[in-house]
Biotite code that builds the C-alpha atoms (Angstrom):
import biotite.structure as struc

atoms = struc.array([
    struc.Atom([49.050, 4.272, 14.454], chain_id="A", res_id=1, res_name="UNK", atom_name="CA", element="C"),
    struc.Atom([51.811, 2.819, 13.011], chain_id="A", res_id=2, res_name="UNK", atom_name="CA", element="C"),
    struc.Atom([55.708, 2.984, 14.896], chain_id="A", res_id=3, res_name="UNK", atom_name="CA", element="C"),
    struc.Atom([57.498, 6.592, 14.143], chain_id="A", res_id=4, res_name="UNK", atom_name="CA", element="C"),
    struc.Atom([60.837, 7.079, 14.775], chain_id="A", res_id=5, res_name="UNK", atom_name="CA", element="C"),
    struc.Atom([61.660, 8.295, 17.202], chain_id="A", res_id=6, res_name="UNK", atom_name="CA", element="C"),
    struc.Atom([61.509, 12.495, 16.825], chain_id="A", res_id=7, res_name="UNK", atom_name="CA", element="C"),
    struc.Atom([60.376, 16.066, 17.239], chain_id="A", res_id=8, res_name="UNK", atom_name="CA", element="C"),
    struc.Atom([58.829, 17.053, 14.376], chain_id="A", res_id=9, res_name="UNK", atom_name="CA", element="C"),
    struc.Atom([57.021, 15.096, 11.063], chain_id="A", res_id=10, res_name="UNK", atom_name="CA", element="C"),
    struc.Atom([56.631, 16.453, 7.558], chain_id="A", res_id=11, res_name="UNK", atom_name="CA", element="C"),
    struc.Atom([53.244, 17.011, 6.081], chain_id="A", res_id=12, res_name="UNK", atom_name="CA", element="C"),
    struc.Atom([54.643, 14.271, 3.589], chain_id="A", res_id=13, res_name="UNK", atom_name="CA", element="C"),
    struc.Atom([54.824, 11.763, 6.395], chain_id="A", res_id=14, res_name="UNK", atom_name="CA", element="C"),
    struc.Atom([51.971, 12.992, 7.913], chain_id="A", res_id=15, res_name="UNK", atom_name="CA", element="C"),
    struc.Atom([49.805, 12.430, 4.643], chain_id="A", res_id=16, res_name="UNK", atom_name="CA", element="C"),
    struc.Atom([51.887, 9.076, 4.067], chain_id="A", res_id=17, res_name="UNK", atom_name="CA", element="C"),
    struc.Atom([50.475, 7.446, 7.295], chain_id="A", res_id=18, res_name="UNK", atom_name="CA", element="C"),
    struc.Atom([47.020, 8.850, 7.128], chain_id="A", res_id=19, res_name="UNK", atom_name="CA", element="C"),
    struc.Atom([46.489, 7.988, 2.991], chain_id="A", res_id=20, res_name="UNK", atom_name="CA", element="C"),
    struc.Atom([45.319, 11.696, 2.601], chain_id="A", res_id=21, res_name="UNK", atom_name="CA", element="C"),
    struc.Atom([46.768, 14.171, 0.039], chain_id="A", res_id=22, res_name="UNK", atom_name="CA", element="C"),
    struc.Atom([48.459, 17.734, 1.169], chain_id="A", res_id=23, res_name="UNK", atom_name="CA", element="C"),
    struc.Atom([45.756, 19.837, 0.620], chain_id="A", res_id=24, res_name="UNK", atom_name="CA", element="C"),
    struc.Atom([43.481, 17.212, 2.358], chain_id="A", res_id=25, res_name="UNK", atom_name="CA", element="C"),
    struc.Atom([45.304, 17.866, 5.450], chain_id="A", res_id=26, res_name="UNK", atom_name="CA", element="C"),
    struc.Atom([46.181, 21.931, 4.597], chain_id="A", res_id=27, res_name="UNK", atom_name="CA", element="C"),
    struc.Atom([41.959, 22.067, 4.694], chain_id="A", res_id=28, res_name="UNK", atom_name="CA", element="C"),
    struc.Atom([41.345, 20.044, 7.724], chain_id="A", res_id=29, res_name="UNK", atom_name="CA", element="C"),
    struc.Atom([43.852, 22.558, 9.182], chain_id="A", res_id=30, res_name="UNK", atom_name="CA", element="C"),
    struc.Atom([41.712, 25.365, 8.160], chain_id="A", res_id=31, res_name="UNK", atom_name="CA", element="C"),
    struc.Atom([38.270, 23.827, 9.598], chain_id="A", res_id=32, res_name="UNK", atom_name="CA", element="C"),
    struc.Atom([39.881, 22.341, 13.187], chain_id="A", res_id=33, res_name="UNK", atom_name="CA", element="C"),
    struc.Atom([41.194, 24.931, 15.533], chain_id="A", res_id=34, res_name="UNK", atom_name="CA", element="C"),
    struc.Atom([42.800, 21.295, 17.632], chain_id="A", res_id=35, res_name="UNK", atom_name="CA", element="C"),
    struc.Atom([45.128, 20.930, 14.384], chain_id="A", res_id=36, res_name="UNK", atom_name="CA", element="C"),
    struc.Atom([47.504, 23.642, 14.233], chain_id="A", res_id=37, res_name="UNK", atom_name="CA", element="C"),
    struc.Atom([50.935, 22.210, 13.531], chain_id="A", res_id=38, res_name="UNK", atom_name="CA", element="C"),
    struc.Atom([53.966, 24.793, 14.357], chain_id="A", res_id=39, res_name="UNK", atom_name="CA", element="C"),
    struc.Atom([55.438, 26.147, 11.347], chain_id="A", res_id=40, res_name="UNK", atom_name="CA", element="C"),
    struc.Atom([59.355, 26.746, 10.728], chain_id="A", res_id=41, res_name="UNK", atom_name="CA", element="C"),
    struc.Atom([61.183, 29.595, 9.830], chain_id="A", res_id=42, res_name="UNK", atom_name="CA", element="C"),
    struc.Atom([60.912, 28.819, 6.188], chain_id="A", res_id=43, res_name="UNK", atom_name="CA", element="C"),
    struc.Atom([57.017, 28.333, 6.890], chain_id="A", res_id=44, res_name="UNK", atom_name="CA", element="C"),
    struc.Atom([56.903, 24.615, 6.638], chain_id="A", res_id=45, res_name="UNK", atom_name="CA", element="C"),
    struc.Atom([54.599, 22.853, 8.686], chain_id="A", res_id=46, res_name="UNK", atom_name="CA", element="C"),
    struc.Atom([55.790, 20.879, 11.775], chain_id="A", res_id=47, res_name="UNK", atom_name="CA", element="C"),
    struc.Atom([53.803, 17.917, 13.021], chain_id="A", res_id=48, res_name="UNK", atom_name="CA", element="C"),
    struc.Atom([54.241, 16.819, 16.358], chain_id="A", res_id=49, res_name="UNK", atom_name="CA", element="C"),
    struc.Atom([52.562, 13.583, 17.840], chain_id="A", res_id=50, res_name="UNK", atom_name="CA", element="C"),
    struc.Atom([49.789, 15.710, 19.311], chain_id="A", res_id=51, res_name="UNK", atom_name="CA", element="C"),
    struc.Atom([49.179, 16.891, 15.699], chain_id="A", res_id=52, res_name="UNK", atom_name="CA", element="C"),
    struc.Atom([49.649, 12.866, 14.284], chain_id="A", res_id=53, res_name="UNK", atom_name="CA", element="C"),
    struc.Atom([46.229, 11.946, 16.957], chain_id="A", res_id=54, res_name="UNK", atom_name="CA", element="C"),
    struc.Atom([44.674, 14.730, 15.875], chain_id="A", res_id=55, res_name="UNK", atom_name="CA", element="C"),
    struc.Atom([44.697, 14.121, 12.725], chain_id="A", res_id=56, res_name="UNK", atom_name="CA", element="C"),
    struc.Atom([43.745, 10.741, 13.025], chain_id="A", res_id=57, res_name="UNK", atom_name="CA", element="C"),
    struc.Atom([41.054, 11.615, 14.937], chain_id="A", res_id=58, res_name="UNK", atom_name="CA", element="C"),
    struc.Atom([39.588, 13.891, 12.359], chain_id="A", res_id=59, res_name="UNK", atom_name="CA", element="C"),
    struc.Atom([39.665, 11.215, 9.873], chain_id="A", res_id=60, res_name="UNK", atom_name="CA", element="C"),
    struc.Atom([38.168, 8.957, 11.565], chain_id="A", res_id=61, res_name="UNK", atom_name="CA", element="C"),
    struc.Atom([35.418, 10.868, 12.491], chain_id="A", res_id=62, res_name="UNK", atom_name="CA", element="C"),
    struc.Atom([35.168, 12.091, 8.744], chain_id="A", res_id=63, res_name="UNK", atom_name="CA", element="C"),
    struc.Atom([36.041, 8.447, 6.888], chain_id="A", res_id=64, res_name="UNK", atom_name="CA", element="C"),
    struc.Atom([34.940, 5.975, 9.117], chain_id="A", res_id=65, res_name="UNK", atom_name="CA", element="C"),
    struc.Atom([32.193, 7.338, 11.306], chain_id="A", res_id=66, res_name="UNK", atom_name="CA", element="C"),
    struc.Atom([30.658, 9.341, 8.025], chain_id="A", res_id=67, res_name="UNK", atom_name="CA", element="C"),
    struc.Atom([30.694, 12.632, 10.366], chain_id="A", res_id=68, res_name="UNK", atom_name="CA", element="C"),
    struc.Atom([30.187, 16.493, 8.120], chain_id="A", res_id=69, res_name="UNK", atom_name="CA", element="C"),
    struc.Atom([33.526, 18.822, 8.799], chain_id="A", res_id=70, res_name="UNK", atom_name="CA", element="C"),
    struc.Atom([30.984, 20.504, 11.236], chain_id="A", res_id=71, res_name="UNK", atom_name="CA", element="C"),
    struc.Atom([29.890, 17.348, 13.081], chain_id="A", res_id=72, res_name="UNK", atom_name="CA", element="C"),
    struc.Atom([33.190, 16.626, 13.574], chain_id="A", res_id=73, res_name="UNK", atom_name="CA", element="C"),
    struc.Atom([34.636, 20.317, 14.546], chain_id="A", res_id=74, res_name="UNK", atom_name="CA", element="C"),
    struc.Atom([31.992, 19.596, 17.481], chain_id="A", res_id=75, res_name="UNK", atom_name="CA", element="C"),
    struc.Atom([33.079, 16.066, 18.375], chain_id="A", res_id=76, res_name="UNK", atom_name="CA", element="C"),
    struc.Atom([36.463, 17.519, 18.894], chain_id="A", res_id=77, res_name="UNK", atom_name="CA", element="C"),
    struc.Atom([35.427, 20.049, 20.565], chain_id="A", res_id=78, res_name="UNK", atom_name="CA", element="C"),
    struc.Atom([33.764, 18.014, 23.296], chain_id="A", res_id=79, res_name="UNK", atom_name="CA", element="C"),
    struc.Atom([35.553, 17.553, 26.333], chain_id="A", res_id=80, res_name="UNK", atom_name="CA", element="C"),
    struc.Atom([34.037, 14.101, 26.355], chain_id="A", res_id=81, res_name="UNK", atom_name="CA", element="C"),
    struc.Atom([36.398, 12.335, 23.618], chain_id="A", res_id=82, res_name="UNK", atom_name="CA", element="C"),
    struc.Atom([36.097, 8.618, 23.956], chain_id="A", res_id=83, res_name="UNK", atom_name="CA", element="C"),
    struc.Atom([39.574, 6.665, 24.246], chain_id="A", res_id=84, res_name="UNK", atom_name="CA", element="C"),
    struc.Atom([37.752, 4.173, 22.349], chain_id="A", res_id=85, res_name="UNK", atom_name="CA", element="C"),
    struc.Atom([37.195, 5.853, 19.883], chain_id="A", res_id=86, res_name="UNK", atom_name="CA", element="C"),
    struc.Atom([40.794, 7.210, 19.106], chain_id="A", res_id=87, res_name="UNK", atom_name="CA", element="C"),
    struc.Atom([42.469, 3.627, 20.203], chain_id="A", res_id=88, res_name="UNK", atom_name="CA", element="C"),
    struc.Atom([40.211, 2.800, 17.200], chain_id="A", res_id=89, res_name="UNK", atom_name="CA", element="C"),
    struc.Atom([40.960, 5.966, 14.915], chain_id="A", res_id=90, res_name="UNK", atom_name="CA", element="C"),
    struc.Atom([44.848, 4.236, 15.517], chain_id="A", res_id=91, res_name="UNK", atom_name="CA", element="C"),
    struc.Atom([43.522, 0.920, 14.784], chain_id="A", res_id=92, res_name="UNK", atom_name="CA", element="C"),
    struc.Atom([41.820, 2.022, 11.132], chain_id="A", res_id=93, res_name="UNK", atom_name="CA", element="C"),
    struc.Atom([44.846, 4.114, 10.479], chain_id="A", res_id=94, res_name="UNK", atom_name="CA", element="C"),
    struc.Atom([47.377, 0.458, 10.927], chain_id="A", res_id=95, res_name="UNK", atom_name="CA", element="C"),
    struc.Atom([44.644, -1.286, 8.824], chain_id="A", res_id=96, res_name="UNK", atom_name="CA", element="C"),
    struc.Atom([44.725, 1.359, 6.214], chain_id="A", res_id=97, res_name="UNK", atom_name="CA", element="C"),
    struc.Atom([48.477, 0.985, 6.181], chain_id="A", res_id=98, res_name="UNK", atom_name="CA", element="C"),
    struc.Atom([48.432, -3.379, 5.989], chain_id="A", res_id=99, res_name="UNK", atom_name="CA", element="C"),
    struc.Atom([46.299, -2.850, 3.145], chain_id="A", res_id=100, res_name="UNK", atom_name="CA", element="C"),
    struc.Atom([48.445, -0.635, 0.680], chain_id="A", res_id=101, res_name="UNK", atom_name="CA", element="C"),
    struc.Atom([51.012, -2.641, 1.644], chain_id="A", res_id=102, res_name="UNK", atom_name="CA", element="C"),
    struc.Atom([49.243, -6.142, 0.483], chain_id="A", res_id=103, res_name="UNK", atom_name="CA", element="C"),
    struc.Atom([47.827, -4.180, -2.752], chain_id="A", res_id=104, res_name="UNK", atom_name="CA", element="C"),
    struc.Atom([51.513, -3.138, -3.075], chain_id="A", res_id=105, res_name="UNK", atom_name="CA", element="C"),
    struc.Atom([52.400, -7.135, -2.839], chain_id="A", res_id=106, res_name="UNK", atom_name="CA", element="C"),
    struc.Atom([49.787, -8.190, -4.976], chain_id="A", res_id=107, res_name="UNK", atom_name="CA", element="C"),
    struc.Atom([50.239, -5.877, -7.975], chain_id="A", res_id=108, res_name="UNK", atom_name="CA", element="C"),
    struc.Atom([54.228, -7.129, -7.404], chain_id="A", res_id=109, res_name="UNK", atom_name="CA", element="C"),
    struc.Atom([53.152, -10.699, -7.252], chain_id="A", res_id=110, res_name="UNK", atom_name="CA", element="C"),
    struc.Atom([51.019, -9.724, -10.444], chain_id="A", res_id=111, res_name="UNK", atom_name="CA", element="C"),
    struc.Atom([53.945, -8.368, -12.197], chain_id="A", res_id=112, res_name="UNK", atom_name="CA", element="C"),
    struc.Atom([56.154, -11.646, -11.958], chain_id="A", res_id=113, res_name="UNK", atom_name="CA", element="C"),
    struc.Atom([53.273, -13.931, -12.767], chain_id="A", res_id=114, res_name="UNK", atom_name="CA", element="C"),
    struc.Atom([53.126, -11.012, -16.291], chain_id="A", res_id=115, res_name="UNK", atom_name="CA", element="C"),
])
């Protein structure tokens, strides 16, 4: 997972930023993983904490990497046997994910001068 600054709380826009997932994306995952319940403000928006971010990550991974069903991976979860492996590398795909919209973002900038 990429560096955060440093603080309490993380919108679901940041949230969704770093994982490459839309809003509802993550709204659903909260609805089918009992381990991802972020608190929610007085105006009822969500608050992430870091707890939340590895969750999260964890669940995709499980979903876009390992090619797990929701259900598969509400079980996985749910396991008390959750390899550090295997989040270290949810973390890892989650960086890679992030180096490569940032070299597509390069390239299609590189593409525009070249125009």
């Amino acid at each position: 997972m990429r560096d955060l600054p440093e603080k309490d709380y993380y919108t679901i826009g940041e949230v969704c930023e770093l994982l490459d997932v839309a809003p509802h994306v993550l709204r659903y995952w909260e609805k089918e993983f009992p381990q991802l319940r972020p608190e929610k403000g007085r105006s009822g928006m969500r608050r992430y904490r870091k707890g939340d971010l590895r969750t999260a990550v964890m669940i995709k991974d499980l979903l876009h990497t390992h090619g797990y069903t929701i259900r598969g991976a509400r079980r996985k979860l749910a396991s008390p046997e959750i390899d550090p492996a295997e989040l270290e590398a949810a973390k890892l795909h989650a960086a890679l994910s992030e180096v490569r919209r940032g070299l597509a973002s390069l390239r299609d900038e590189l593409r525009k001068g070249v125009d």
